[in-house]
Structures are given as C-alpha cells and as structure tokens.
GUSEZA-160162 format. One line per 3 residues: number of its first residue (from 0); their letters; for each residue x, y, z of C-alpha. Coordinates in nm, 4 decimals. Layout:
N
NUM> A> X,Y,Z | ...
//
This chain:
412
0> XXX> 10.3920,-14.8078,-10.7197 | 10.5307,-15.0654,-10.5250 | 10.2567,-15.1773,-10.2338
3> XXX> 10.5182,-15.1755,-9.9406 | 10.6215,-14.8382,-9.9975 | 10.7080,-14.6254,-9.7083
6> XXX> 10.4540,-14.3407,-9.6769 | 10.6494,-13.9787,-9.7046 | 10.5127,-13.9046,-9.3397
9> XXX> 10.7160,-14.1894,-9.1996 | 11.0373,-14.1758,-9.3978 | 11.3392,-14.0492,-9.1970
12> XXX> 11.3859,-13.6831,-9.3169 | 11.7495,-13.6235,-9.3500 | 11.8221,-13.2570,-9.4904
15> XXX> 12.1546,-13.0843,-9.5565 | 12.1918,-12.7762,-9.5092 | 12.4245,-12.4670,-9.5593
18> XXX> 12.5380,-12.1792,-9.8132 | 12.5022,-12.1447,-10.2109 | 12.7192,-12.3602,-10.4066
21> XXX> 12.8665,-12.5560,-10.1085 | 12.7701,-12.8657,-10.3168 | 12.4071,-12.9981,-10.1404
24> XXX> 12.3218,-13.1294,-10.4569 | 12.5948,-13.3203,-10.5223 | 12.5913,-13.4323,-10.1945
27> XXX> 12.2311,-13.5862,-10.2114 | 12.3536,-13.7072,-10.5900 | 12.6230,-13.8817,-10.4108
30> XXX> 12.4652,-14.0017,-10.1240 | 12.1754,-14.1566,-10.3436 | 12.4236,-14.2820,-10.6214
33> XXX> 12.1571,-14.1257,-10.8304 | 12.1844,-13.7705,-11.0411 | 11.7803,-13.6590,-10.8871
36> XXX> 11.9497,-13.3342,-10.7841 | 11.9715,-13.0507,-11.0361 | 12.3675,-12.9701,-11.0007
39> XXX> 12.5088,-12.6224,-11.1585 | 12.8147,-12.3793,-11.0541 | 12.5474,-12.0821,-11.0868
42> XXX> 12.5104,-11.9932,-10.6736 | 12.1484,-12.0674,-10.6399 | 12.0091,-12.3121,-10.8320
45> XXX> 11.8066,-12.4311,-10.5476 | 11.5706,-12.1949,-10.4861 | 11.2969,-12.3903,-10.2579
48> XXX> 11.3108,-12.6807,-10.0445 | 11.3323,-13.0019,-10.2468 | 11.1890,-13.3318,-10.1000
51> XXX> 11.2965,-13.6856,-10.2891 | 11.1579,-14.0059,-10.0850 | 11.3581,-14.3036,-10.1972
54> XXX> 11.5735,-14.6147,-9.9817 | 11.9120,-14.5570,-9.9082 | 12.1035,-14.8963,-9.8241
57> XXX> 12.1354,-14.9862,-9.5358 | 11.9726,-14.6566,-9.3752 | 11.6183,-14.7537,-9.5486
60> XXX> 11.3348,-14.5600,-9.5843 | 11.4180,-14.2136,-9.6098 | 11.2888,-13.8832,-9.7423
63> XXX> 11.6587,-13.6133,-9.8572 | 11.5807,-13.2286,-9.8836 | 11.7643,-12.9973,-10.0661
66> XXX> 11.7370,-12.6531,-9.8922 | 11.8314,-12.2879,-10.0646 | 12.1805,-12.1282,-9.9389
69> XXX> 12.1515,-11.9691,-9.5890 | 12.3626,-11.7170,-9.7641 | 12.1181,-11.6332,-10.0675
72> XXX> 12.0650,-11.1875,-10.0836 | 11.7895,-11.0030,-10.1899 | 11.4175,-10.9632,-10.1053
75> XXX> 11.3518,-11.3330,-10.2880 | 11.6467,-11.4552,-10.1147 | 11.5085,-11.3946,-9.8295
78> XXX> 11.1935,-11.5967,-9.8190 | 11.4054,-11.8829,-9.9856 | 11.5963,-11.8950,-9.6245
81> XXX> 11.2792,-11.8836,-9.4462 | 11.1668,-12.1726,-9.6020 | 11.4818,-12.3139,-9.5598
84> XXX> 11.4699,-12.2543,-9.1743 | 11.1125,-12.3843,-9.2022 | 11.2661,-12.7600,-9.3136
87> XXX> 11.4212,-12.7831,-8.9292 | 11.0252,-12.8003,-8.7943 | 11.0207,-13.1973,-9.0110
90> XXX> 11.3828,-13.2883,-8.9691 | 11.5070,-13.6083,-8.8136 | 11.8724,-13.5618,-8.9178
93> XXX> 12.0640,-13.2890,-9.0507 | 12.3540,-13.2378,-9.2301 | 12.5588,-12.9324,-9.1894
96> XXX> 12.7891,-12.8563,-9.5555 | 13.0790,-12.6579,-9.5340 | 13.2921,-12.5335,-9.8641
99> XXX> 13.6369,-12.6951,-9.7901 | 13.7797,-12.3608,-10.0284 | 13.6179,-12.1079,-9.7732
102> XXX> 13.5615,-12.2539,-9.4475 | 13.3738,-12.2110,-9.1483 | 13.1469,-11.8978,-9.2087
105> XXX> 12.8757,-11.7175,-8.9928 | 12.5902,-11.8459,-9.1940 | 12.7191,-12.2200,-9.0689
108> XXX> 12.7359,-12.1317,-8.7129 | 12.3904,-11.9562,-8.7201 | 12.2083,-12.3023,-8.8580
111> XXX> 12.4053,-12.5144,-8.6327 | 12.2571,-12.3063,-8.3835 | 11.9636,-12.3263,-8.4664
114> XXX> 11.9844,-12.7260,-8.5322 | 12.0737,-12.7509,-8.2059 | 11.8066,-12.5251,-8.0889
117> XXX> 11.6029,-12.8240,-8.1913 | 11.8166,-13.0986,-8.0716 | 11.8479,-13.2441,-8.3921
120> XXX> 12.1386,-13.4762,-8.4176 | 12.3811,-13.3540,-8.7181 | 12.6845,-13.4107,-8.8423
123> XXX> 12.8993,-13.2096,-9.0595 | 13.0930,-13.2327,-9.3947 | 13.3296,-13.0614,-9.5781
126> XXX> 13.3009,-13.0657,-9.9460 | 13.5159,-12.9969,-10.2330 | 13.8265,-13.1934,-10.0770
129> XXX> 13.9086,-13.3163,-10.4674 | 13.9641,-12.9181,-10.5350 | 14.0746,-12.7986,-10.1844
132> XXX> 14.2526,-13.0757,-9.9203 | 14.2096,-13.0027,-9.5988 | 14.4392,-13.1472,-9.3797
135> XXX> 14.3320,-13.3647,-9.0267 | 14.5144,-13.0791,-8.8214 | 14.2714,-12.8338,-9.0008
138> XXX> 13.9540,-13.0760,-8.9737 | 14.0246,-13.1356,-8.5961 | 14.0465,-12.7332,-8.5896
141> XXX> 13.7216,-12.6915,-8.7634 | 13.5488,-12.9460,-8.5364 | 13.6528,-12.8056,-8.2067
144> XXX> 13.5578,-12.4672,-8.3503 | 13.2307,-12.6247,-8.3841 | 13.1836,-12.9334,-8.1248
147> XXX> 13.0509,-13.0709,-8.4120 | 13.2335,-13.4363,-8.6186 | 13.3031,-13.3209,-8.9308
150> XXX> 13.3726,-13.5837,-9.2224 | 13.5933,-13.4666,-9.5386 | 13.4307,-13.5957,-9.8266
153> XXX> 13.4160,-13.4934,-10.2330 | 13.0463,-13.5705,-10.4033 | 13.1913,-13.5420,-10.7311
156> XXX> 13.4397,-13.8255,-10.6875 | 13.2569,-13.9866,-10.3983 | 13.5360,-14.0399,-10.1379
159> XXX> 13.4317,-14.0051,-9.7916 | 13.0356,-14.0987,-9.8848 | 13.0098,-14.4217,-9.6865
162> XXX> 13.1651,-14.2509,-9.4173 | 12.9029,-14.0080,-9.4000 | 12.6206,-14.2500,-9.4007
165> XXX> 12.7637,-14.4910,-9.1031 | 12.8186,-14.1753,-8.9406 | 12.4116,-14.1253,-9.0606
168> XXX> 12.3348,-14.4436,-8.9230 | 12.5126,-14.4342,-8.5886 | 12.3410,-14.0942,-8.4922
171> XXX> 11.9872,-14.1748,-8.6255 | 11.7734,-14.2657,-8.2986 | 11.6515,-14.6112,-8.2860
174> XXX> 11.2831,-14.5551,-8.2795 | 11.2195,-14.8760,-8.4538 | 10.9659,-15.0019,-8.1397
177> XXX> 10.8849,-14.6777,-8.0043 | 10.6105,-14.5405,-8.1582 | 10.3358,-14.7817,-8.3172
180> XXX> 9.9718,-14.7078,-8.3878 | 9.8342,-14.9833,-8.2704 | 10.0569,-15.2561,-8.2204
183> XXX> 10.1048,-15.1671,-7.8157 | 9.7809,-15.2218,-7.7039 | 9.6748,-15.5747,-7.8945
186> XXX> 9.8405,-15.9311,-7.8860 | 9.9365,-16.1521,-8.1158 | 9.6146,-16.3406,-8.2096
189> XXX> 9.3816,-16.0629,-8.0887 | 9.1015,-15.9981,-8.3482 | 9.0643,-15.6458,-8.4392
192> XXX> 8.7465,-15.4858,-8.6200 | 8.8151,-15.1942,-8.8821 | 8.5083,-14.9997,-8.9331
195> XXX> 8.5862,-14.7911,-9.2763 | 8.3082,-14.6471,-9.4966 | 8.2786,-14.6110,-9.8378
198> XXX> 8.1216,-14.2586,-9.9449 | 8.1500,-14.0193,-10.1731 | 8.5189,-13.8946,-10.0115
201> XXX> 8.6416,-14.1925,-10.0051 | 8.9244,-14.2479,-10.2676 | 8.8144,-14.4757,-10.5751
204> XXX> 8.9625,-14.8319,-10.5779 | 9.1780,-14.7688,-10.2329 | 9.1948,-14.7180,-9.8990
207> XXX> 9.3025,-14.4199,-9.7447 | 9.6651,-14.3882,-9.5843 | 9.5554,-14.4018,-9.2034
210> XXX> 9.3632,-14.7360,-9.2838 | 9.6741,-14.8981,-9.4678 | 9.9203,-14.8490,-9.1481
213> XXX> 9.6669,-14.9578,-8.8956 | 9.6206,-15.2848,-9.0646 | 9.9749,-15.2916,-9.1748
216> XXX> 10.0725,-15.2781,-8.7462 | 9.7892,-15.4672,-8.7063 | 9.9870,-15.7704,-8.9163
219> XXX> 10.2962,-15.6975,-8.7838 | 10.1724,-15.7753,-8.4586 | 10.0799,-16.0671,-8.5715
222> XXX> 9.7232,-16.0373,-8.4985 | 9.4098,-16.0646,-8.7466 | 9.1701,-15.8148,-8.8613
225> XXX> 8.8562,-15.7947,-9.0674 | 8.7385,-15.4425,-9.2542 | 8.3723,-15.3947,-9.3082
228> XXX> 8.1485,-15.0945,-9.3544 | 7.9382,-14.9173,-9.0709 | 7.6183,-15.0636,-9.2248
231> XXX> 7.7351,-15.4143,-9.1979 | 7.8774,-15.3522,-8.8461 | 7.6253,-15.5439,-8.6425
234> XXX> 7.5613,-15.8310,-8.8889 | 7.9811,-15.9098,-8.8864 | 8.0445,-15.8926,-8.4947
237> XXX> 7.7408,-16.1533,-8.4955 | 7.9064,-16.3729,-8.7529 | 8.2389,-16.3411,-8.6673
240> XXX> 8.2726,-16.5933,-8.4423 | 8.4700,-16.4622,-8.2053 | 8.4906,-16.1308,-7.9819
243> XXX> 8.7063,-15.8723,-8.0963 | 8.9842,-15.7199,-7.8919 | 8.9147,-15.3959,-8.0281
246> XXX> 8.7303,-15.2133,-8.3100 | 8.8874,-14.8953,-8.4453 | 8.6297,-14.6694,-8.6971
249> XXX> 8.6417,-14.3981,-8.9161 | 8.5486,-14.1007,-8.7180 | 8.3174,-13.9637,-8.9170
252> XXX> 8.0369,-14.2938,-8.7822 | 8.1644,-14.2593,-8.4185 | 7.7891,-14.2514,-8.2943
255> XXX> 7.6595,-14.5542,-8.5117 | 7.9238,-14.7701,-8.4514 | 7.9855,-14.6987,-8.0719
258> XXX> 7.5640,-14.7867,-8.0767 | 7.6469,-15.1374,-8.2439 | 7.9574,-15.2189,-8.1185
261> XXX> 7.9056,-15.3854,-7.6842 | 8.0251,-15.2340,-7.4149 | 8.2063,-15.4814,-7.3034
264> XXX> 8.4624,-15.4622,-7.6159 | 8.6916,-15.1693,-7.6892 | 8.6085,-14.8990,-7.9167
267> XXX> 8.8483,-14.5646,-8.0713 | 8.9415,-14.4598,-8.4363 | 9.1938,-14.4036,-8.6911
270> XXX> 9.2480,-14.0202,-8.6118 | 9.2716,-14.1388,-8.2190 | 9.4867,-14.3219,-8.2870
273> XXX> 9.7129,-14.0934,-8.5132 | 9.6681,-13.8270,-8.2353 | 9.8801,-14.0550,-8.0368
276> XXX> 10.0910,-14.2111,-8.2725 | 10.2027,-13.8229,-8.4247 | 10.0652,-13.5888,-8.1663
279> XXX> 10.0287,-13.5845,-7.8523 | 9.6647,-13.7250,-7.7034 | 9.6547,-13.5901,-7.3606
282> XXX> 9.6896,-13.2280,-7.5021 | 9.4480,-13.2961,-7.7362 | 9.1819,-13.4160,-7.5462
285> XXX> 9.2661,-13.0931,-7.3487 | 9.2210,-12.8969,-7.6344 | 8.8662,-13.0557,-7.6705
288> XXX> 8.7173,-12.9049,-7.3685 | 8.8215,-12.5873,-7.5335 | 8.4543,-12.6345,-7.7171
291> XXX> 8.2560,-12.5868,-7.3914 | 8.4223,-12.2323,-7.3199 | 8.3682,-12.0744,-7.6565
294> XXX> 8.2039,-11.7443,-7.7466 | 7.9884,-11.5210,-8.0336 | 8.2631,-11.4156,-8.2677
297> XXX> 8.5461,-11.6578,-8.1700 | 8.7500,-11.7518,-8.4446 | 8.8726,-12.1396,-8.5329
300> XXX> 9.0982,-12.2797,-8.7837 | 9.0736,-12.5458,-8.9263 | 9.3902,-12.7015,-9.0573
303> XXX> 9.4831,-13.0129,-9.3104 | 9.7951,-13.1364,-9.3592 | 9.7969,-13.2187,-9.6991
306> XXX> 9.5715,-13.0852,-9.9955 | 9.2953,-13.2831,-10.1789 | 9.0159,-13.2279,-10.4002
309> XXX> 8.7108,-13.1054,-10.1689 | 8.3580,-13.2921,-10.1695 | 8.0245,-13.1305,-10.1118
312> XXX> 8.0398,-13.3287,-9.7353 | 8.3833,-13.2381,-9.7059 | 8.4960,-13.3328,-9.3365
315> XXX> 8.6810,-13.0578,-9.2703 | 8.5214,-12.7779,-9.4203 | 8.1636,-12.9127,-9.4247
318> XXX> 8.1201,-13.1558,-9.1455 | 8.3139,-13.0776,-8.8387 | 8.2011,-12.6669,-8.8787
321> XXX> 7.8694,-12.8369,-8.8954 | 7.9302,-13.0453,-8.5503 | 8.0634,-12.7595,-8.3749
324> XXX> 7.7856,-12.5187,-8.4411 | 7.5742,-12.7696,-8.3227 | 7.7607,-12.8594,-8.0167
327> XXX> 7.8294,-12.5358,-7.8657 | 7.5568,-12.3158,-8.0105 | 7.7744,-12.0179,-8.0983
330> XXX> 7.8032,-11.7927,-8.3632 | 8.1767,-11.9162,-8.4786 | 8.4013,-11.7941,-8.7694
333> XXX> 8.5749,-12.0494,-8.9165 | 8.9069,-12.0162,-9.1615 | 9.1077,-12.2878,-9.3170
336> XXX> 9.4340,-12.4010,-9.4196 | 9.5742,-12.6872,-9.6001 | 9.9298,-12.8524,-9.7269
339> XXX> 10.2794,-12.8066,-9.5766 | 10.2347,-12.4282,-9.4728 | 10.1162,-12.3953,-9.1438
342> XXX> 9.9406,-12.0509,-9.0877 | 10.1787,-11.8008,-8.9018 | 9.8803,-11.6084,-8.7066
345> XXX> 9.7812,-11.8869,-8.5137 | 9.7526,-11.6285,-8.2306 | 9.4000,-11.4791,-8.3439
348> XXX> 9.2032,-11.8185,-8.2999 | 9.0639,-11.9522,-8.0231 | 9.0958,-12.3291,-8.1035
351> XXX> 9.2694,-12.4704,-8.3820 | 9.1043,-12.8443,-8.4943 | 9.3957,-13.0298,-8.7050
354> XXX> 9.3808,-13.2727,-8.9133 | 9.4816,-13.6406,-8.8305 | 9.8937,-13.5649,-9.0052
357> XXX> 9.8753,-13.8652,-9.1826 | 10.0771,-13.6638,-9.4551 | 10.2960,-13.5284,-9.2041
360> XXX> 10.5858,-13.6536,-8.9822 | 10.5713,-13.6805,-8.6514 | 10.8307,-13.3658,-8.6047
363> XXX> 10.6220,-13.1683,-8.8251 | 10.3128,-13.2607,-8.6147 | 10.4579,-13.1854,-8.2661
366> XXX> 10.5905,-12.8837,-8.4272 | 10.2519,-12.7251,-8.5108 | 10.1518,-12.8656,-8.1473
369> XXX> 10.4037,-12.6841,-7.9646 | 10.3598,-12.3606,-8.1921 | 9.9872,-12.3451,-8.0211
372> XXX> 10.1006,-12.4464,-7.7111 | 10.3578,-12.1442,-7.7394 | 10.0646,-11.9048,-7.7887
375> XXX> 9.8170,-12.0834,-7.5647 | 9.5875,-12.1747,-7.8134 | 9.3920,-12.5370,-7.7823
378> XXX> 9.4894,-12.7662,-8.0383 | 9.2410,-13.0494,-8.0982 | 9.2249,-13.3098,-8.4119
381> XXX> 8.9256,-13.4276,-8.5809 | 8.9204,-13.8005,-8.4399 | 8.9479,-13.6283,-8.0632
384> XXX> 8.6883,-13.3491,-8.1434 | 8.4430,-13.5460,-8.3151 | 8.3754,-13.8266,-7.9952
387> XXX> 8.4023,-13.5004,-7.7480 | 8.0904,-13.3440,-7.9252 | 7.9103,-13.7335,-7.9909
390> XXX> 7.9671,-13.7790,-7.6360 | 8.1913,-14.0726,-7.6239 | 8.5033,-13.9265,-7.5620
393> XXX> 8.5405,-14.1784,-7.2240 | 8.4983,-14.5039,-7.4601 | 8.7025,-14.4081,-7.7421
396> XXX> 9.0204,-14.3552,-7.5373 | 8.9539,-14.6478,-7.3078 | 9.1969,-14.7988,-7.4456
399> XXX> 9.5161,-14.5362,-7.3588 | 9.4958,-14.5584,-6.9396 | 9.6841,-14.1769,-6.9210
402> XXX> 9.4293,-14.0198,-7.1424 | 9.1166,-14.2041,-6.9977 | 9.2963,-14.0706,-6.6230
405> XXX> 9.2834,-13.7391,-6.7538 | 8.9131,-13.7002,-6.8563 | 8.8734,-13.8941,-6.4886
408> XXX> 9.0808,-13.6203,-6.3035 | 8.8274,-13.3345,-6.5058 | 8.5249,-13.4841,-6.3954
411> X> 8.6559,-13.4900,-6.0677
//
C-alpha cells in the first residue's frame, strides 16, 4: 500500500446513478480507463452499492459507486433501491445516466429530485450514443426538460469521457483549504505534542487513521511535532526544549495528560478534533449536556462507523458505557451499532454517542447528525463525551473560540 494514500473517508465520492442497464458500469469502466466494473446486458447485474477508491487524473483522489437501477422490481429489488437512495447521504457529486434508446423516464426525474433535495451538484449523461445518436436539438430538449447539462457520451467507445470529467471538475466545490483538522489553529514552526498510547487496541506495527492525518496537517502546515506515550508525557515536555503550541491526546488519557500537560499551553484530542473537522462541535458539545438530564431506563446508542475486531477494554462497548454509568449514576440501557448502516430507529434513544467518523466522509457524518437533529435526539462523539464526564470539557476546546463561547453562554 502506497503510504500517501488517500484515506476512503476523504476521497471525493462521485456516484452515478439511474435505471438497469443504462450503462453505470461502463461508465465508471470508462471514466477509470480501467475494466473494475462487472459489465453484462442482463438488467441487474449490480445488485448493491459498489465503492472503488482509486485517482482519476486530473480530478485526484476519488472514491466511484456503482448503485442498483432505480428501476429494479420485486421485493429484493426493492431494498437494492433503498440502498441505492442511501448512497446520496455520502455523495459529493453525482452523476445522473440516461439510456440515449429510451430517454428521459420517471425513475430519472425522481433521483434528480431527490439529488437536488440534497443540493448535490450533478450533471447528466446520455449513454449509448454509438447505438442511438441523439441529436443537439434533442439534447438541448432533454436538458431544458430537466434544468440539468447533459453530456452525450458512449462508454464503450469512449467519446464524450473527457467531457464528462472537466464538466466533473468544474462543478466539484473547491474545498481544498476549507476544512483542515488542525492546520487552522497552529503556525508554521509551532511545536505540537501528540499524546498516543500503545495498548492492547491499538493496531500492531501502526498508527491508527486519526493519528496519521493530524500529523500529516500538522506537516503540511509546516510545523513540527513529536509523538510520545501518556507515560512519558511529563519527562518529554521537560526535555523538549521548547513549549509546545498545543498538545492533542488520545481521548481515552484525557485526565492524565490534562494533569501533566501546564495550564498555560493548549490541550484537546484527536476525536475533538474530528468532531470539528467531520461533524459539527458546537452541537456536539450540546449533545454532551444531554448526560446531566438522563433517567432509570433511558436508552443510548452507541454507534461506530466502521467495524473492527473488539478487545476486552473495548472503547466503545466497554469503556465509555463504563464512564457514563459512572458519571450520571443511572440505570442506562445501552445498544450498539457499527459499519456503514446507520440504525433507522434512532427515535427510541435518548442520546446517541458516535464514534469519531474517521471511516466516514464528512457528508456521511453530517448526515447521521442531522438525522438526530431531525428527531431531537443529542448526538455526542466519544472525544466530546469523554472530557464532559473527566471534567475538562472548558480546556479541551480552548482552542475553537465558538465552542469555548458556548459552554461560557451555559454557565451563564
């Protein structure tokens, strides 16, 4: 594996969408110049979503899925378009395929609506124009039918392909600068401390994805950091030589490190950090004070973005239920989910602790956020949750002004 690879959670997610057999396949074949789709005339050959991560000059770093037809029939067929609706919750881009041998059918206009439901940018094709030609008085019909640009193209014969992806380009929103985990509160030459234990969870000859960006921004900031464990804390910040802009732990030593670590330099964590950097802080801070008004019997779920092989101290099935019995006292029921399916009956819990989304893109991640915020239901993640309940909630989001003012306006 090649050690600058673009994590899955931060690839552009481009997905094409639209009925059996229009040719998605071909298209992502095309589009890649590689055959990593499985193409066949059979009508639905795709049956779920299909996600390929790869670089696609000069877009970059980008993950393609291949969705089942919108017009697929039967009981089966029918949760293979729910899942296919599901891909619009992680979408950056979509692609809209229309058969250039049938046209414009209901099933199109029904996902552009709902594209545009999300405010996705999209762009349409129409496929097939080495078996059907469609002529520019019939395109310009199809697009004002639509309000949508609409770019003739054939996958098998690739005409039209480069089109498509300046068209890709040009639409994609330029959120090169706009979102960075920790690159927009340091300086270049800042020293930052990374507090990362090694335990029993802790993956075998690595470091775990959260750790990797923040010292990749870190770099690309063009500042300097130094990892070391929590037991060797107070023995580096003496021997450094030099105080540290900023130290940024694991969550799971909040306590110990915050203890070590002077006042007088700033302290938050990897999860923080990811809160911001996928989520949205401010609401989950909010969610946090969701702890103090908890009864007997209330019900939380605790979810994970991806899956992984549980440890006897798991974090989220061992640790945080641990930290909240002991911080609120109660008599709590606690469920759990994990990977790319996000529960549907959020509505029966009274708090729902995520996970940090390193796994996850940041649509997929505001998605799950606004799906609680739909139904009311506090959303906290672990990083937020675990300094509210050590008590040093204030200090670990000292560094983000807007999230420090609203614990400030509470206690007022």
């Amino acid at each position: 594996m090649s050690l600058n690879k673009t994590p899955r959670g931060d690839r552009v997610h481009i997905a094409l969408f639209g009925k059996r057999n229009v040719g998605k396949s071909s298209i992502i074949n095309a589009i890649t110049n590689q055959d990593i789709a499985l193409v066949s005339t059979v009508k639905g050959t795709t049956t779920d979503p299909v996600y390929k991560a790869m670089e696609i000059l000069p877009i970059g770093p980008v993950v393609i899925v291949d969705t089942a037809g919108l017009d697929d029939i039967g009981e089966l067929g029918e949760l293979r378009k729910k899942k296919t609706y599901e891909v619009l919750n992680k979408t950056d881009f979509a692609i809209l395929a229309i058969d250039a041998q049938v046209g414009i059918t209901e099933f199109d206009k029904e996902i552009l609506c709902r594209i545009r439901e999300k405010k996705l940018p999209v762009i349409g094709v129409v496929n097939k124009t080495d078996i059907f030609n469609i002529s520019q008085a019939e395109l310009a019909k199809m697009e004002n039918e639509l309000k949508l640009k609409i770019i003739p193209i054939s996958a098998i014969n690739k005409v039209g392909i480069d089109e498509l992806k300046n068209a890709i380009i040009k639409l994609l929103p330029d959120d090169k600068n706009k979102f960075r985990l920790v690159g927009d509160i340091i300086n270049p030459g800042d020293f930052i401390v990374l507090v990362v234990p090694i335990d029993s969870a802790a993956p075998k000859g690595r470091l775990i994805l959260p750790q990797q960006q923040v010292i990749r921004d870190i770099l690309e900031s063009d500042a300097t950091c130094i990892v070391t464990k929590e037991y060797e804390l107070e023995e580096t910040l003496k021997n450094i030589g030099k105080k540290p802009k900023l130290v940024i732990t694991d969550s799971q030593v909040f306590s110990k490190v915050s203890a070590e670590t002077p006042e007088d330099i700033m302290l938050t964590s990897f999860s923080i950090l990811f809160a911001r950097y996928k989520g949205d802080l401010i609401n989950l801070i909010k969610g946090a004070k969701q702890l103090d008004l908890l009864e007997d019997g209330d019900k939380i779920l605790i979810s994970e973005g991806c899956t992984h092989h549980r440890q006897s101290d798991d974090i989220g099935t061992v640790k945080i239920p641990r930290w909240i019995k002991e911080y609120t006292g109660k008599n709590l029921v606690f469920e759990f989910s994990s990977g790319i399916k996000y529960p549907d009956n959020i509505n029966e819990y009274s708090l729902i602790v995520h996970c940090g989304g390193c796994m996850l893109n940041r649509r997929e991640m505001q998605h799950r956020i606004s799906l609680a915020n739909n139904d009311n239901i506090p959303i906290v993640n672990y990083g937020v949750l675990i300094a509210y309940v050590k008590g040093i909630i204030k200090r670990a989001v000292q560094p983000f002004p807007s999230a420090s003012m609203i614990l400030e306006e509470d206690e007022n």
